[in-house]
C-alpha positions in Angstrom: 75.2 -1.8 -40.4 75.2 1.6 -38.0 71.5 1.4 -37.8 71.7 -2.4 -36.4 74.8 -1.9 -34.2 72.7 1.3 -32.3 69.9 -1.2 -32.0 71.8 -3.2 -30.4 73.5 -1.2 -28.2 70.7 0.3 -27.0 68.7 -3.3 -26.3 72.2 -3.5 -24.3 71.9 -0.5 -22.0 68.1 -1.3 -21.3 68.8 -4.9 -20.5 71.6 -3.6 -17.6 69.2 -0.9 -16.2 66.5 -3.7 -15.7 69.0 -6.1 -13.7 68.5 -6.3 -10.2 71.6 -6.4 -8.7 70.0 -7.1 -5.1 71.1 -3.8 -3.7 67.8 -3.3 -2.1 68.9 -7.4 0.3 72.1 -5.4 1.5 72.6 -3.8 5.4 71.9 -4.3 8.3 68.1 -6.2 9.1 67.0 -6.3 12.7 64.0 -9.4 13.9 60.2 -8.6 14.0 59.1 -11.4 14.4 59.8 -15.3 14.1 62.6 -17.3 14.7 66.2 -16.9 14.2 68.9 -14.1 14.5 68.1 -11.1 16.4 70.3 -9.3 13.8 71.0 -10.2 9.9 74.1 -8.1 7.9 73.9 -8.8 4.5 77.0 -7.8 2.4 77.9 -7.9 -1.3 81.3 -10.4 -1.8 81.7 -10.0 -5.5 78.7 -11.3 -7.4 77.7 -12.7 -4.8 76.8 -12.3 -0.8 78.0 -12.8 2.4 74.9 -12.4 5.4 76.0 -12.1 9.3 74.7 -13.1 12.2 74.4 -14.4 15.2 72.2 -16.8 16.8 71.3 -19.9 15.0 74.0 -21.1 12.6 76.3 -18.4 13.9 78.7 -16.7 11.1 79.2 -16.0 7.7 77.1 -17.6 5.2 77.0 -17.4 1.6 74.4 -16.0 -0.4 73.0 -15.4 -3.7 70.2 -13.8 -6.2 68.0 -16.2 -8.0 64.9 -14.7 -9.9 64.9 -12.0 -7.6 65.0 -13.7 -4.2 68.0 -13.5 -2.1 68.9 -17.7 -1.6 70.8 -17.6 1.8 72.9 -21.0 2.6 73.1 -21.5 6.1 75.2 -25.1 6.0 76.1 -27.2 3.1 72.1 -28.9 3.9 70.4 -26.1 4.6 69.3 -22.6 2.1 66.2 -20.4 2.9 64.6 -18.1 0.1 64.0 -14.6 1.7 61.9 -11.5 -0.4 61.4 -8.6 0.5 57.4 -7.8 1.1 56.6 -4.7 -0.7 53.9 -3.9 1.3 56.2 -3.9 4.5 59.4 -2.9 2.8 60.4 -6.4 5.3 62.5 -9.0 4.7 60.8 -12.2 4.7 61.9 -16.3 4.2 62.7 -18.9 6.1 60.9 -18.9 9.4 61.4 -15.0 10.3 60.9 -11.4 9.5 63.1 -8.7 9.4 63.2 -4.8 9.2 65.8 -2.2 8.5 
């Protein structure tokens, strides 16, 4: 019973080290290229996000993770996927890039 309750334990820890928690989406991302915001915050709010800006669809918008790709919901009609290029370290979705 000890054997199988270490075993699972440790398939426990090793599952939590592998989630992304999306820390590498969050602070403050600044336009290269495309169109949009000149300037993109993007905050944790719980589980979830919260991405700032100004510019088109001015505000606070909610975000989220979903297989690794930060899902950003601009209105209740409108959500663009953004990665982050790890080539470029950028992030990249929608119709824009951005830097730190």
């Amino acid at each position: 019973m000890k054997k199988w309750l270490a075993v699972l334990l440790t398939v426990s820890v090793l599952a939590a080290c592998n989630k992304n928690d999306g820390k590498e989406y969050l602070g403050v991302w600044k336009k290269v290229r495309g169109r949009g915001p000149d300037v993109v915050t993007v905050q944790r709010n719980g589980d979830q996000f919260i991405v700032s800006n100004g510019g088109f669809f001015p505000g606070k918008h909610p975000a989220e993770l979903k297989n690794d790709a930060l899902v950003i919901h601009w209105d209740e009609m409108s959500a663009d996927l953004f990665v982050i290029d790890k080539k470029t370290g950028h992030l990249v979705g929608g119709a824009m890039e951005l830097a730190r």
